[in-house]
Wavefront OBJ file of the C-alpha trace (Angstrom):
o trace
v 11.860 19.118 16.820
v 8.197 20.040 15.859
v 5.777 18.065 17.758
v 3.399 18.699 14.624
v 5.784 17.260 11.783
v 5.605 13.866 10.643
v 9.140 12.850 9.142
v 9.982 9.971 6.448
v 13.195 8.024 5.535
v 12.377 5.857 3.057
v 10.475 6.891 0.218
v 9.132 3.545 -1.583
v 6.247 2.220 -2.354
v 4.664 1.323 1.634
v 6.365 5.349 2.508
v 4.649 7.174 -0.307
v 1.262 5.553 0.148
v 1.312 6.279 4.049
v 2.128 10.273 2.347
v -0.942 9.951 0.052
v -3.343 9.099 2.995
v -2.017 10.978 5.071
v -2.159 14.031 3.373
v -6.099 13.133 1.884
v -7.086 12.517 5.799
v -5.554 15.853 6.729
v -3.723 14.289 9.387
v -1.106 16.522 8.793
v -0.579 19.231 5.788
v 1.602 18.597 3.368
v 4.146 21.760 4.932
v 4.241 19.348 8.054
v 5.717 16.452 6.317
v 9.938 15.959 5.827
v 10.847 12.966 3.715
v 14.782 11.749 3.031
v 15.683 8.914 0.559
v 19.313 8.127 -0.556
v 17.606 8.056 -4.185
v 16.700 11.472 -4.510
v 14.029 10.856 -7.571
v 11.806 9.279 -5.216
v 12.084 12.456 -2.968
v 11.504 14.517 -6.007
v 8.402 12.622 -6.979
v 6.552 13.179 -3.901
v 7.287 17.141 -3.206
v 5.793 16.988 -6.778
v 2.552 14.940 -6.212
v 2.325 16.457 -3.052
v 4.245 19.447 -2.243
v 6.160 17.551 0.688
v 9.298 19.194 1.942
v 12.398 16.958 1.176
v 15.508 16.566 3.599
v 18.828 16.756 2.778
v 20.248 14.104 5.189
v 18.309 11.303 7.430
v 19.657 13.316 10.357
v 17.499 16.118 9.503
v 14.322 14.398 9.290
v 15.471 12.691 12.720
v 16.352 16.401 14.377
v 12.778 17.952 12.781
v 10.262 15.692 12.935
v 8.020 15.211 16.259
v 7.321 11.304 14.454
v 9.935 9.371 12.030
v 8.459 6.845 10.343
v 11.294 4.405 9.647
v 10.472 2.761 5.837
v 13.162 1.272 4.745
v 14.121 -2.220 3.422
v 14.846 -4.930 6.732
v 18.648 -4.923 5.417
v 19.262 -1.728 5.492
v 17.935 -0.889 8.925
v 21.048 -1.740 10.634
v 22.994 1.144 8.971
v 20.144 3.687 9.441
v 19.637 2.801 13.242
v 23.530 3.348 13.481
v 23.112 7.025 12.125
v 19.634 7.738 13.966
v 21.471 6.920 17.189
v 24.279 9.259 16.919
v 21.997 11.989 15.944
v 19.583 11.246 18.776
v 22.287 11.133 21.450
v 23.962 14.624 19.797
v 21.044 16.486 19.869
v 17.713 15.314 22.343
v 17.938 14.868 25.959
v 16.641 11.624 27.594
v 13.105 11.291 27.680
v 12.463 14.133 24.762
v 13.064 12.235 21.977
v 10.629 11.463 18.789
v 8.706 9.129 18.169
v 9.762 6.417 16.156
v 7.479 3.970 13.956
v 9.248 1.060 11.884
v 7.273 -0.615 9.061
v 9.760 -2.955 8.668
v 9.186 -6.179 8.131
v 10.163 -8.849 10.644
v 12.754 -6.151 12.803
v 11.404 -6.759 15.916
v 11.090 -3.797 18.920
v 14.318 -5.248 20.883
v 16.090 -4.910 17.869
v 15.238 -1.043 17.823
v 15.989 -0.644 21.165
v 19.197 -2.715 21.214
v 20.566 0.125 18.524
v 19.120 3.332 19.956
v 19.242 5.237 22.871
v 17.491 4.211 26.184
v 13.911 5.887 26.884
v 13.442 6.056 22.585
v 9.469 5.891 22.119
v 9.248 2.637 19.776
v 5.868 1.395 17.849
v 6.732 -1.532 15.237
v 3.887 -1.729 12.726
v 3.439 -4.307 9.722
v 1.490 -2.685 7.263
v 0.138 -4.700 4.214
v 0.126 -3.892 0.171
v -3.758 -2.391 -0.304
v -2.105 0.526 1.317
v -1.401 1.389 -1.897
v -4.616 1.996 -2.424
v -5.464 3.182 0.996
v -7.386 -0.226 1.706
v -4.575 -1.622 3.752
v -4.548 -3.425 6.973
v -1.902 -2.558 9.729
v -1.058 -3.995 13.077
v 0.907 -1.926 15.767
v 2.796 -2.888 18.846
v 4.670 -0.342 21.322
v 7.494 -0.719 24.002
v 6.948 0.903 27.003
v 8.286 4.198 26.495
v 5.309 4.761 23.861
v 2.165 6.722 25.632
v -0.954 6.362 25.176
v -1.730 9.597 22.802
v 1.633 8.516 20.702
v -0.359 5.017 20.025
v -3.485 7.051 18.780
v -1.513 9.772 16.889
v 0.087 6.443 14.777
v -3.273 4.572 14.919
v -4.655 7.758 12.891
v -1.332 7.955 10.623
v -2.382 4.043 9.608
v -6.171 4.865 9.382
v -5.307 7.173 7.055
v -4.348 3.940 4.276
v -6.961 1.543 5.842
v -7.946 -0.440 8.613
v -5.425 -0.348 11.781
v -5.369 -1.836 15.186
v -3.081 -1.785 18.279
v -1.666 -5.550 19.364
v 0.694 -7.450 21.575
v 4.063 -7.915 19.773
v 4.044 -11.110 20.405
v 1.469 -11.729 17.826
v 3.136 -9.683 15.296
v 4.446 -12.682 13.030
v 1.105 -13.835 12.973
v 0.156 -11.121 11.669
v 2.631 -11.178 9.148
v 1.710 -14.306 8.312
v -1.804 -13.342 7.778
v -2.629 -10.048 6.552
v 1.198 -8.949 5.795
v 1.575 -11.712 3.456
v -1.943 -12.681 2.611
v -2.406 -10.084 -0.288
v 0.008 -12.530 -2.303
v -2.259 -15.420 -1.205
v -5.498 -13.785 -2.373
v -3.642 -13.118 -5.592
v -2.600 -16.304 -6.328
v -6.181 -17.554 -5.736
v -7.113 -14.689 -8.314
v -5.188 -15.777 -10.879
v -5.763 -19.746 -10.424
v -9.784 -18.871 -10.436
v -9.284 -16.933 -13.248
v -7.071 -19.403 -15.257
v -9.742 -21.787 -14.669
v -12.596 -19.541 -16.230
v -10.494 -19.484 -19.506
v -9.852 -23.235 -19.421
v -13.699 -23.704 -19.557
v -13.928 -21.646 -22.318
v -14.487 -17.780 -20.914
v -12.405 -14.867 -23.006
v -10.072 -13.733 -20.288
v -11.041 -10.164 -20.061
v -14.300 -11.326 -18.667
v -13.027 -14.380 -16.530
v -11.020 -11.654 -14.646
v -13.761 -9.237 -14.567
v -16.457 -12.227 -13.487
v -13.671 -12.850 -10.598
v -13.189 -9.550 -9.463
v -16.285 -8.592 -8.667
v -17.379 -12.263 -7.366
v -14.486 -11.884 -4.457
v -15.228 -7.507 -3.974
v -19.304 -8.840 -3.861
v -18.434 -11.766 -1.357
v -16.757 -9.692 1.003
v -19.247 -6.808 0.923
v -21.800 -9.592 1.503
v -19.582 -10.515 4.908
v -19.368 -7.036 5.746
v -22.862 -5.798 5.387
v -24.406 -9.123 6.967
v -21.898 -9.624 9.854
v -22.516 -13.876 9.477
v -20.330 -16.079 10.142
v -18.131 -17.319 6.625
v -19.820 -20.780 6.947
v -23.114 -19.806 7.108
v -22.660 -17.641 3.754
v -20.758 -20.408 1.980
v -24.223 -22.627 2.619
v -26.115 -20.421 1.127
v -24.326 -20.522 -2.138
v -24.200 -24.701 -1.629
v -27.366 -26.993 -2.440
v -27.351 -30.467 -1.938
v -25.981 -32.465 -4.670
v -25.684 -28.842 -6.643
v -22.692 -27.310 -8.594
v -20.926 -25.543 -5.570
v -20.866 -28.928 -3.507
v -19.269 -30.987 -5.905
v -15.932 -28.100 -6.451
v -16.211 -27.760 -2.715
v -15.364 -31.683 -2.564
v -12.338 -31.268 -4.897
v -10.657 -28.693 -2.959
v -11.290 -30.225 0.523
v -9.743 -33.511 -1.283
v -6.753 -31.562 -2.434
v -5.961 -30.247 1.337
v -7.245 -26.404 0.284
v -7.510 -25.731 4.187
v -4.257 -27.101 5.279
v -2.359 -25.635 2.757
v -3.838 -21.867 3.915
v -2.776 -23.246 7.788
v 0.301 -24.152 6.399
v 1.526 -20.614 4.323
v 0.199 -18.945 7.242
v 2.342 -20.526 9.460
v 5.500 -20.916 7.003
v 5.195 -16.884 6.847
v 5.032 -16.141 10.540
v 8.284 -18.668 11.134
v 9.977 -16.964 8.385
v 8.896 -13.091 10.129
v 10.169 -15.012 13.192
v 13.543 -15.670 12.165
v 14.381 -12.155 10.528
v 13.658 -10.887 13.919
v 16.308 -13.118 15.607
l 1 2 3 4 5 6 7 8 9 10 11 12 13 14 15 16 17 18 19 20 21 22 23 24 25 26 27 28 29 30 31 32 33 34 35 36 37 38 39 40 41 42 43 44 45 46 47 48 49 50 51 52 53 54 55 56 57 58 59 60 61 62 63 64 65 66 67 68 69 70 71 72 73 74 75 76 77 78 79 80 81 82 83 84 85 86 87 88 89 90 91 92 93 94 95 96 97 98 99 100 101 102 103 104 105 106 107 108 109 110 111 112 113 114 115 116 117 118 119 120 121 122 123 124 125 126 127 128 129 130 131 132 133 134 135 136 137 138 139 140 141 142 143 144 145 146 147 148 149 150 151 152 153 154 155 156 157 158 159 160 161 162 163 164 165 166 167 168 169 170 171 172 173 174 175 176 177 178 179 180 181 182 183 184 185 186 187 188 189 190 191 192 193 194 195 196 197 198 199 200 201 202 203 204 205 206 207 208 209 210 211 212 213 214 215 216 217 218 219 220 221 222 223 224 225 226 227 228 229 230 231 232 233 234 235 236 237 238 239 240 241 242 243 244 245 246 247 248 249 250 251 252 253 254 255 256 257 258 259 260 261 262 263 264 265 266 267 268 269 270 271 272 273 274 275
């Protein structure tokens, strides 16, 4: 094991755009990163883009790599665990094993730990989308065999595609619920606010466009001003004006509640596919 190398299995979508950062950052060179998928393409594709070393068998990335950064699907975990197990227990001695970072969704850390060896350095992390475009936002929890320079070495790793933080894992299906999830949420308000430009009579191209850079705009204005969302809203709302009247409508129609309630049908769900 190199203390150094930063290993992959799983080589989708969420793994290759942890690669990408990774490798921009310089967190680690691309010589220092091992990557395994059972489809070999995708294995192909990234010692291509960015002259990764591929493995020939998930046990090697497990018996090289200093981290292994578990991205694979939720239902195929089980059988992967099963094979990281064996490997750990033939070749590391308690205590010296890597560290191991699931961006699973919804596998929670007793799960890990109920299907690896004791003493196994664990740090669940639920990652979101923008990652793909290194504007993600990540949440990490630990177990207690995770130190404290482990949690800032996979801090970095998810600062490399965004915005990261360290939290209980308690609140980890909230966090689902929220920022895991809520790309699909924003979307969905993109395309209705979009839809409604062209049903008042805006060409499409530049309804999207017009919405696009009204949401990128309105949360550079949050960023840059630091006020609170309310206070921002009231500037854009005069009495008896434009914005007050299409505020009305959506308060009507329960805009709020609905948010509370897809927030909180998404953390239930993360909930249960941790059980």
């Amino acid at each position: 094991m190199s203390a150094g190398v930063i290993g992959f299995i799983g080589a989708g979508n969420m793994g290759s755009a942890l690669i990408g950062g990774i490798v921009k950052a310089r967190c680690a060179g691309p010589e220092n990163i091992i990557v395994y998928d059972v489809i070999r393409e995708k294995s192909l594709d990234l010692r291509n883009r960015y002259n990764v070393t591929i493995a020939e068998s998930l046990s090697e990335v497990v018996i090289r790599a200093g981290t292994v950064v578990l991205a694979v699907k939720p239902q195929n975990m089980s059988e992967v665990l099963d094979e990281i197990s064996t490997t750990l227990k033939n070749v590391y001695e308690s205590g010296a094993y890597p560290l191991m970072i699931s961006i699973a969704a919804g596998i929670s850390l007793g799960y890990l730990e109920e299907r690896l060896p004791e003493g196994v350095p664990l740090i669940r992390v639920m990652p979101n989308t923008p990652a793909l475009v290194l504007k993600g936002a990540s949440a990490l929890a630990r177990n207690a065999h995770v130190r404290d320079h482990q949690m800032e070495w996979a801090l970095k790793i998810f600062q490399s595609v965004g915005f990261a933080c360290e939290v209980e894992e308690k609140l980890m299906d909230a966090v689902t619920g929220l920022s895991g999830s809520g790309p699909a949420y924003v979307l969905l308000f993109l395309e209705a606010l979009t839809d409604a430009g062209v049903f008042t009579g805006l060409p499409r191209p530049l309804a999207r466009e017009l919405v696009l850079h009204t949401v990128a705009g309105t949360v550079a204005l949050v960023q840059e001003t630091n006020k609170h969302f309310a206070d921002l809203k009231d500037m854009v709302t005069s009495p008896g004006g434009t914005t007050i009247h299409g505020l009305r409508v959506l308060e009507c129609a329960g805009f709020r509640g609905n948010i509370f309630d897809a927030v909180m049908a998404a953390a239930r769900r993360s909930k249960e596919l941790g059980t």
